[in-house]
N, C-alpha and C positions, 0 to 999 in steps of 0.2 A: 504494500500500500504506500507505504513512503519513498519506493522507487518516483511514481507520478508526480509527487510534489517535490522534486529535489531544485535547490537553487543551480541552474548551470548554464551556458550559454549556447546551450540546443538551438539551432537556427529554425527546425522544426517544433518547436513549444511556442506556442499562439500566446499572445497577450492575454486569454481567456485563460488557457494553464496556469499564465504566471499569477493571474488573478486567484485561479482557485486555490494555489497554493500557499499564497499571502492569507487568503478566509482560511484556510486550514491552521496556520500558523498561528492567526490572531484566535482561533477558536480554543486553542491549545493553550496560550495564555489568559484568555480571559475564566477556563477551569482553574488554571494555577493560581490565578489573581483571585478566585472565589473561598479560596479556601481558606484566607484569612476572612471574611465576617462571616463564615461560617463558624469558625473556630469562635470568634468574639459572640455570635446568636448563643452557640450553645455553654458557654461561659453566663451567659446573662442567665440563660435557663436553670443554669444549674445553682448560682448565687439568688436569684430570685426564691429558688426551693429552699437551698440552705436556710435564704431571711425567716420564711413562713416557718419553717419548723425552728425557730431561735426556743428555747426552753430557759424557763427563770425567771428572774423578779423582770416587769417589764414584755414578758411573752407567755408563752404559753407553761401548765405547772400540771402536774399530777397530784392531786389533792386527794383524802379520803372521806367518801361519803357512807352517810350512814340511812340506809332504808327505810323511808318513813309506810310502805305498805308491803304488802306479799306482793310479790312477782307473779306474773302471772306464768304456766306453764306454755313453753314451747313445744311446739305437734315436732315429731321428727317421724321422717317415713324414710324406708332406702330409695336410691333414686332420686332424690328432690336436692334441692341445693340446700343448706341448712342456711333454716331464717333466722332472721333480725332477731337479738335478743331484744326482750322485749321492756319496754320505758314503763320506770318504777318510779315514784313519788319521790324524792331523797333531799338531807338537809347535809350543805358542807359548808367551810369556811371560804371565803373568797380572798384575794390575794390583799385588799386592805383591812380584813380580820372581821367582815362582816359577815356573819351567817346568813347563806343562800338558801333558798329553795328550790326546785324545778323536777322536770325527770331525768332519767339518768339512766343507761341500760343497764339491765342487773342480769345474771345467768336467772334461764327460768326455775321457778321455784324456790327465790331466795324468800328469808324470814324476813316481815319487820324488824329492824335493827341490827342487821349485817351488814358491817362495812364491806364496800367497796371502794376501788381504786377508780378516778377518774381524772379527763383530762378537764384544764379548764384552761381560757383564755384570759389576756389581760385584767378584763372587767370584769371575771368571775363566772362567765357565762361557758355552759358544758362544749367542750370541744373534740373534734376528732384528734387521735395521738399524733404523735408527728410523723414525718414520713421518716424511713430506713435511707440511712447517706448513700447506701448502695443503690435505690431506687432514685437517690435524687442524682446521681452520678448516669445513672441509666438514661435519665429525662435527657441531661443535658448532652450523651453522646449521642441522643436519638435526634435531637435539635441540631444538631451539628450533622450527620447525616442528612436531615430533609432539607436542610438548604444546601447542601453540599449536590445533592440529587438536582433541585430544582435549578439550583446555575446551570448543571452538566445538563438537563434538559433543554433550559433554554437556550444553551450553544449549543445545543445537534440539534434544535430544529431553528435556528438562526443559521449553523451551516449548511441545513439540508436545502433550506426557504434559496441561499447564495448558491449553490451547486446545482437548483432545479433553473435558474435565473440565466446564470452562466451556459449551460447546457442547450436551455432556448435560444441561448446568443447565438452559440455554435450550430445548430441545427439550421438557423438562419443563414448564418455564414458559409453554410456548408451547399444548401439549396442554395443561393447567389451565386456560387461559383462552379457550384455544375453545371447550372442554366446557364454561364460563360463559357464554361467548356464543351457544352453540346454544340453551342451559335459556331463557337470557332472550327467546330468539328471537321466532318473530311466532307463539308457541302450539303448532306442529305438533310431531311431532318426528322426524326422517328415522329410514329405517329401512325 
């Protein structure tokens, strides 16, 4: 493939050549040149993650709650996805020492007055836990991948859109000079 597009002073390589292989060049750089904001996307992705799951005074805290009713029991059957535990009445401490209220998932068939562990947010209000750094490490190579994908997409079909362009040129150029080369022919003319 990189035979056709070589730089050299072929008397036979058309200004259309030399063009395609300039779009090949420049296609070839503008993936190398993508790969840095790719890298910086998936760097955002992945310190964006970090921020949300910050744990501690100021973020998010695993507090212990204590059940203010019975849980309700959970159905489990084989085959099903297992459900939602399910949201129990419960009082905890909020992070400026205020006793909260609210629901709170408890395993099904807890007692009134079983502590549980739970997350909360700044304001004391119940929270999903944070994410695993290995998952937020994941987001961010997968972020760096899809923009990495979508540059590379859109230089093959930037050089394919230039290589269908070019080809039409050629095609042109090619009927123009046969239609010269018939007239000049040996007199007759097909037909």
């Amino acid at each position: 493939m990189t035979r056709g597009y070589r730089w050299d002073r072929n008397p036979l390589r058309r200004r259309t050549d030399r063009l395609e292989s300039a779009l090949a060049v420049a296609a070839v750089l503008l993936v190398l040149a993508s790969v840095w904001p790719a890298v910086l996307a998936g760097r955002a992705a992945y310190e964006n993650g970090m921020a949300e799951t910050r744990v501690g005074p100021g973020g998010r805290q695993q507090v212990t709650a204590t059940l203010l009713a019975d849980a309700r029991p959970t159905r489990a059957t084989f085959g099903e996805m297992p459900p939602q535990l399910p949201l129990t009445p419960a009082r905890w401490t909020g992070p400026d020492g205020t006793a909260r209220t609210g629901e709170v998932a408890a395993p099904g068939l807890a007692r009134s007055g079983t502590a549980v562990r739970i997350w909360i947010d700044a304001e004391g209000r119940p929270s999903t836990p944070p994410k695993k750094p290995l998952e937020i490490g994941l987001r961010g190579a997968g972020m760096t991948l899809f923009v990495e994908l979508v540059a590379v997409l859109l230089t093959l079909t930037g050089f394919a859109t230039g290589r269908w362009a070019l080809n039409r040129r050629r095609y042109r150029s090619w009927d123009t000079a046969w239609a010269i080369a018939d007239k000049r022919g040996h007199g007759h003319r097909r037909g």
